[in-house]
N, C-alpha and C positions, 0 to 999 in steps of 0.2 A: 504494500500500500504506500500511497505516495502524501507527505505530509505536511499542507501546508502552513509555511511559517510562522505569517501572520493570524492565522486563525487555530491554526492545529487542527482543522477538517482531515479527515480522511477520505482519501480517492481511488477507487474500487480497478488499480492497474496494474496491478503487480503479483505474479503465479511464487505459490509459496516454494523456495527450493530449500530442501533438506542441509547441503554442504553449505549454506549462507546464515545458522542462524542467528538473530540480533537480539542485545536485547535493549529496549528502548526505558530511557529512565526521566522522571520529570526532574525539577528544582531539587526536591527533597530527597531525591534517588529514590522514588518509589516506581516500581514497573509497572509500566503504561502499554506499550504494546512488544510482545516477542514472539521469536519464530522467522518471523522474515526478513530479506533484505531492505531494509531504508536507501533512500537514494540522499545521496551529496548534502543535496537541500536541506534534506531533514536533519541530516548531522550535524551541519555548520550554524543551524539556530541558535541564538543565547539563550532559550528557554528549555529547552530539550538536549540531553548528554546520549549518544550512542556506545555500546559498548560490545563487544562482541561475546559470545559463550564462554572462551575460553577465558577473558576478564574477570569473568562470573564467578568462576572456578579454576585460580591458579593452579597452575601446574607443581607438581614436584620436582625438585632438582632434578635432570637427567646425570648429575655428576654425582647426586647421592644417592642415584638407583645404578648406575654403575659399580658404585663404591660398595653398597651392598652386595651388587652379584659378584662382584669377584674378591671379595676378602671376607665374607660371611656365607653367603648362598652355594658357588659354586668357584669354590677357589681349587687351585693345584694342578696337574696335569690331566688325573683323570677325569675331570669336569670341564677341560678346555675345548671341546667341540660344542660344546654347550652353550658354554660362554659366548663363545665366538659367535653363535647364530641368532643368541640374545640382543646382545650387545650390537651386530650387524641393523637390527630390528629401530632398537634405541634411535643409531646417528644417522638410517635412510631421511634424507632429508625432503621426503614426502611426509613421512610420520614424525615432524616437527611439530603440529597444529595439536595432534591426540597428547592426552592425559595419561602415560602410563602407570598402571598397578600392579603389584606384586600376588600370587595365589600363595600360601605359605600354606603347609600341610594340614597345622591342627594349630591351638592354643600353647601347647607343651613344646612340638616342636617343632619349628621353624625351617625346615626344610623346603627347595622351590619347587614349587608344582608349576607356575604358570606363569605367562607374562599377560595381561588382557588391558583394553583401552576403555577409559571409561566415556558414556556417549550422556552429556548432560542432558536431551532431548527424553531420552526413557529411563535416567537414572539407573544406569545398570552397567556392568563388566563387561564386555565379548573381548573373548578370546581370543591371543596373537600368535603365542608359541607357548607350547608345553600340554602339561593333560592335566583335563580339569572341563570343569562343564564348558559349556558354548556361550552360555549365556548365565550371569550372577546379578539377581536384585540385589537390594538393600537388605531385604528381608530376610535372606540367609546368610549374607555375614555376622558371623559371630563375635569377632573384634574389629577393631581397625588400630594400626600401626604405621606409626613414623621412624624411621631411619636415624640412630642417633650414630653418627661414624666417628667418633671421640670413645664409646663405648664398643664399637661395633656390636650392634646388637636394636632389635628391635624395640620401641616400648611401646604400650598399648595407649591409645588416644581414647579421651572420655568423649563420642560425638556419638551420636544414630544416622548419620549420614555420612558418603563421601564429600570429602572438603579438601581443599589443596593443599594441604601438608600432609595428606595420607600418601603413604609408601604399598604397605602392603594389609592384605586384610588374610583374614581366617573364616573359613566356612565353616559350618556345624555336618555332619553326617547324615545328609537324605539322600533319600533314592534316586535314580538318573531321573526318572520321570519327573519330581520334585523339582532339578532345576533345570530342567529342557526347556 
């Protein structure tokens, strides 16, 4: 939709695209319209702030999810084909824009199961590399964890949502069906 300045009308010209999503914020940074792309106009208003998705929800260092996989998750020789294909994943510089998350085995122990992107639009994990569902709501994460690389070692974040200082989370034990 197209937004005009002086009035803030909205104008019925513009097809919603999935890889554009915006999200529009007033004075007070309350959201006003998201999902699609604004044109120019609308962003250069003094009364209107555009921000795009990934604003919404910072990203995690990609230097401290590095730092994780290779001196905590999968260090050493025998885990270096691993690495490699992970880590390859990280610095393609198409998958610069995605939010990546870590799958960690359980609560207890931290082992990598998965690398998966998170998609603000359905609030949920899909999967990038490793094994592990296809698909992870909110609903079945069991923790969520931040990367502290001074300790090397994860610690548990007190939230019910993904937020941009999550590294890696933990799933609870349901069925495939459960998170298909």
């Amino acid at each position: 939709m197209y937004l005009d300045s002086d009035t803030a009308r909205c104008y019925k010209s513009l097809i919603p695209l999935p890889e554009c999503r915006c999200l529009l914020l007033d004075v007070n940074m309350q959201p006003v319209f998201a999902g699609l792309l604004l044109t120019a106009q609308a962003a250069s208003t003094s009364s209107l702030k555009l921000k795009s998705s990934a604003a919404v929800m910072p990203k995690a260092s990609l230097h401290l999810l590095k730092n994780a996989l290779s001196h905590t998750l999968l260090p050493g020789p025998l885990n270096a084909s691993a690495l490699e294909s992970v880590l390859k994943i990280l610095t393609d510089s198409n998958n610069a824009q995605f939010h990546f998350v870590l799958l960690l085995r359980d609560t207890q122990n931290h082992a990598f199961r998965g690398l998966y992107t998170y998609d603000v639009a359905e609030d949920a994990l899909f999967l990038s590399y490793g094994n592990g569902p296809s698909r992870i709501g909110r609903d079945y994460v069991v923790e969520f964890y931040k990367y502290d690389s001074g300790r090397r070692a994860f610690l548990p974040v007190l939230t019910r949502g993904f937020v941009g200082s999550i590294c890696a989370v933990a799933i609870g034990k349901f069925g495939k069906s459960a998170l298909l």
